[in-house]
C-alpha positions as CSV (number, residue, x, y, z in Angstrom):
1,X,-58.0,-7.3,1.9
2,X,-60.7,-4.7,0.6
3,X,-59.9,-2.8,-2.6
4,X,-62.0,0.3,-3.9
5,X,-63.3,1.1,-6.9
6,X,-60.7,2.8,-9.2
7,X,-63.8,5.9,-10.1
8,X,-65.8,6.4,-7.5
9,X,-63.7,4.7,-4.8
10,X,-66.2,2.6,-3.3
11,X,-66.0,-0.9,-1.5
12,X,-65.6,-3.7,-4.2
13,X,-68.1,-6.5,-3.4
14,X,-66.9,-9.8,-5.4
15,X,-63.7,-11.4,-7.7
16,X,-60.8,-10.0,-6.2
17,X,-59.6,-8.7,-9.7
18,X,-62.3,-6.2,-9.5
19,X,-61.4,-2.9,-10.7
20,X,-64.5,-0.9,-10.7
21,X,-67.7,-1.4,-7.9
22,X,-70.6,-1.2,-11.6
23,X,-70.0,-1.8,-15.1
24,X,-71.7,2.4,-15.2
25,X,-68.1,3.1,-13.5
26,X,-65.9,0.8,-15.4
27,X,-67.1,2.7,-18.4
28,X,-66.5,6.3,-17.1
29,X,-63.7,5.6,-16.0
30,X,-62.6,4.2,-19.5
31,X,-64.4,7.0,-21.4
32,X,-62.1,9.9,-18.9
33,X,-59.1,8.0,-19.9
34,X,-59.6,7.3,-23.8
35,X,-60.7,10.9,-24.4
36,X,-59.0,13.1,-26.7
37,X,-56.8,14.7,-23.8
38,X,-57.0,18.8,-26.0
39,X,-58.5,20.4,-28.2
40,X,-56.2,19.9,-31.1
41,X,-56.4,16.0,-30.6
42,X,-59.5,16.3,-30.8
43,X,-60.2,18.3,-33.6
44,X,-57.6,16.1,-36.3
45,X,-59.4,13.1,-34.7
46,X,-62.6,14.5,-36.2
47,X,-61.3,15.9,-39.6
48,X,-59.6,12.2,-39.6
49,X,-63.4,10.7,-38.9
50,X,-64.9,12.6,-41.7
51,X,-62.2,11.9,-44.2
52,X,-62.7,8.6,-43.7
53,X,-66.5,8.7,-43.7
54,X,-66.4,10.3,-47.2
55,X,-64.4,7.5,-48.6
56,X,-66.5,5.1,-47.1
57,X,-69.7,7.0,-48.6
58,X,-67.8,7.0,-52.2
59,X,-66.4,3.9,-52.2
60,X,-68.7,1.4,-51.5
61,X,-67.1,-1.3,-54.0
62,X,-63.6,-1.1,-52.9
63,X,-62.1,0.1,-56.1
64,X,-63.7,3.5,-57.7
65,X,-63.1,7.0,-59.5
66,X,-64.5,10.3,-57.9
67,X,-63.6,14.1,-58.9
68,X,-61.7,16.8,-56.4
69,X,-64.8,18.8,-56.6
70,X,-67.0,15.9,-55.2
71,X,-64.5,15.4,-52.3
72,X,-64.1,18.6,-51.7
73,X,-68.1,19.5,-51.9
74,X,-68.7,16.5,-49.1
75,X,-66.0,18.6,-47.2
76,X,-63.1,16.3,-47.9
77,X,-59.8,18.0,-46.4
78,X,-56.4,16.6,-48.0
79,X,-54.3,17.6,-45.2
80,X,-55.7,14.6,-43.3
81,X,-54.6,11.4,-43.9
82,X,-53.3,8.5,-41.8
83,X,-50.2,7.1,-43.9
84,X,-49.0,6.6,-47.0
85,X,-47.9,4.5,-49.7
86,X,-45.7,4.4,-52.4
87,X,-45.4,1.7,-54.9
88,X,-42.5,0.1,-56.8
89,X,-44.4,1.7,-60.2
90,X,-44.2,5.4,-58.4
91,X,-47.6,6.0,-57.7
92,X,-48.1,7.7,-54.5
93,X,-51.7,6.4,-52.6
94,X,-52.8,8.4,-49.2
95,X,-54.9,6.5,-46.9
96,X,-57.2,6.6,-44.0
97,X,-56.6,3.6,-42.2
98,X,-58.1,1.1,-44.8
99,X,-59.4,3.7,-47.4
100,X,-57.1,5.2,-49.9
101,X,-56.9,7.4,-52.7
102,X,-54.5,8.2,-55.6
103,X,-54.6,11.5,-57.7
104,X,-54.7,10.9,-61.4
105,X,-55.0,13.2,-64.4
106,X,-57.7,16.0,-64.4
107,X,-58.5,16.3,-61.1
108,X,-59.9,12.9,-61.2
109,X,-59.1,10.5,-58.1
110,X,-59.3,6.8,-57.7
111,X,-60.4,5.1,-54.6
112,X,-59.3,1.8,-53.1
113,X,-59.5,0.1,-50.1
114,X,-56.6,-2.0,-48.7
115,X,-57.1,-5.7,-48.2
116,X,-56.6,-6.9,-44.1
């Protein structure tokens, strides 16, 4: 039985639980179907990359203290965020996948990162 390749639909040559003719197709094929499918998937995806970058870039120790101006100057935007948490004490952490923040007093934020 001859099976074709799922992107370009050529003859497979080989196992016969072959899915793509090249590893170049296997990977097109994979790029087409992980891609943000619109525009506004796309564009949260990125404002969701960036938040997390900035955390990353401030946070470098796991547990630190930055200012709403600094976020905000790297182009930090709080509508973005992945979950969040709320503690038995109250306190109310956002997070990007592993990187959090808190709000504290004066505009002053702390940054953590959760444990896996």
């Amino acid at each position: 039985m001859s099976k074709n390749c799922l992107e370009c639909g050529e003859k497979i040559i080989g196992r016969e639980d072959k899915k793509f003719c090249s590893d170049g197709c296997r990977n097109a094929y994979n790029n087409k179907m992980n891609k943000d499918s619109n525009n506004i998937m796309r564009n949260i995806n990125n404002k969701l990359r960036k938040n997390y970058r900035i955390l990353t870039e401030l946070n470098v120790d796991g547990k630190s203290k930055t200012t709403k101006t600094k976020l905000l100057g790297k182009g930090f935007d709080f509508d973005f965020f992945t979950n969040i948490l709320k503690t038995k004490t109250g306190n109310t952490y956002y997070f990007l996948y592993d990187q959090g923040y808190m709000l504290l007093e004066n505009d002053f934020y702390i940054l953590v990162k959760k444990d896996n």
